[in-house]
N, C-alpha and C positions, 0 to 999 in steps of 0.2 A: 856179299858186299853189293850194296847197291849200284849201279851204275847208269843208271840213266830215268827218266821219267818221261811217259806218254801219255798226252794230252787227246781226251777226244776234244771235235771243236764245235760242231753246234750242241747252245745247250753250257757249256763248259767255257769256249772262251769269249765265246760271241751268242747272245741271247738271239735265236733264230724262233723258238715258240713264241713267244708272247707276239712278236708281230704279224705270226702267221694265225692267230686270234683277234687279232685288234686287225687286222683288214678285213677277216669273214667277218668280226663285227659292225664294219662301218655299210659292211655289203648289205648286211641284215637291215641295218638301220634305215640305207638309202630305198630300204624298201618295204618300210612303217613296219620292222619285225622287230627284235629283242633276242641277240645269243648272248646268254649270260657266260660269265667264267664258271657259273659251278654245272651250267650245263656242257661246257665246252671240256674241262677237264674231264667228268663223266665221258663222253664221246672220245677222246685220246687217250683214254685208260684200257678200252676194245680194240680188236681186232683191226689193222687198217680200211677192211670190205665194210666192217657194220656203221659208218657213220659217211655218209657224202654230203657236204652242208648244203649242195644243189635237192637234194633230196628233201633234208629238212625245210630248206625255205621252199620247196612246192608246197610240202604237207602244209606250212603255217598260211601260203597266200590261197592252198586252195587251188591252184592251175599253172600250169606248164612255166619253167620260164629259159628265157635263151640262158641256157648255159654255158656256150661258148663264149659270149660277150662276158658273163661274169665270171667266168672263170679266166678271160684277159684281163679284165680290172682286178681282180684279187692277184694275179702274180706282179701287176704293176702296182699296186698300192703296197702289196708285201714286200717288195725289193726298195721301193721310196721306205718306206718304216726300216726297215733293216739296216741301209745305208744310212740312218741316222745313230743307230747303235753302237755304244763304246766296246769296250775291253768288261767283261765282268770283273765285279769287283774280288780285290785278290790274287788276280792273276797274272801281274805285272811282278806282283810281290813273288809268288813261287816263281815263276822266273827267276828273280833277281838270286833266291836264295840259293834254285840250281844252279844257276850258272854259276855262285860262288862260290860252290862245291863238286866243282867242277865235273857235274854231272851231266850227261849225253839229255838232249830234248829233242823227243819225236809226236809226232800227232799222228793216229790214227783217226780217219773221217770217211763213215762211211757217203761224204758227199762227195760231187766232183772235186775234181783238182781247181781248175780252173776256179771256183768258187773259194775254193778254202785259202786257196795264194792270194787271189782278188782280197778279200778282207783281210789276210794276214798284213799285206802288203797295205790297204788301206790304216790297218790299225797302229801299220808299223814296228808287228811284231818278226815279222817274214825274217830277218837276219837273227832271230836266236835257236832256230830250231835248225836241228844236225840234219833231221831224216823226216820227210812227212809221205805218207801211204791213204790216197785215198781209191774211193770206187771204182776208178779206172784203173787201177794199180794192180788189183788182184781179182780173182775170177768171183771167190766170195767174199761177199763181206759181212759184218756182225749181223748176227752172233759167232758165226765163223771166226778165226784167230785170223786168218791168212792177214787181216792188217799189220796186226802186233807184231807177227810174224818178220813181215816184208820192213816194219820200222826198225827192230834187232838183228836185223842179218845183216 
């Protein structure tokens, strides 16, 4: 018998990719470059080590660039984008239908805590979920179970 259902959350309830593409994008842009989506998918299909967009936008201008400033503007461009993001679509709905089956809702996320409340709580989903486990939570996280784990015990 079923009894409960676990939500990852970036990705699943809250669309966290697309805007972490669309700020390296604007970063590419503000610097007469072009990072396509089908090169950008290509690159997040690898290893986390084999793609650094600091890396690629040297190779395309040819010479050094502060990375630390752009890598300040892309976490600040990517938290303004994100913070505009809704509920993926659908996902209000499975809620609705757990809960009227009165089934147990937990979220495993291998993000912080701190982030994954922040949105829930932004989104206004934060009061239907029983149990939520994220990276602070257990020693590993995905692939590791110890989330799923920590949300069923």
């Amino acid at each position: 018998m079923i009894k409960g259902v676990i939500f990852d959350f970036d990705g699943l309830i809250l669309d966290t990719e697309l805007p972490v593409f669309r700020a390296w994008q604007e970063i590419f842009a503000s610097h007469g470059q072009e990072l396509s989506l089908d090169d950008w998918v290509d690159y997040i299909g690898r290893s986390p080590d084999s793609f650094d967009p600091c890396d690629d936008l040297e190779r395309l201008l040819g010479h050094p660039v502060d990375r630390q400033a752009i890598r300040t503007e892309h976490r600040r461009r990517e938290a303004s984008l994100i913070e505009s993001e809704g509920v993926l679509p659908g996902v209000v709905d499975l809620i609705a239908q757990a809960r009227e089956l009165k089934l147990r809702l937990g979220i495993a996320s291998s993000s912080e805590r701190a982030w994954v409340i922040g949105h829930l709580s932004r989104l206004g989903l934060d009061k239907y979920f029983d149990t939520i486990r994220c990276s602070d939570d257990v020693e590993h996280t995905k692939p590791a179970a110890d989330l799923y784990l920590g949300v069923i015990a």
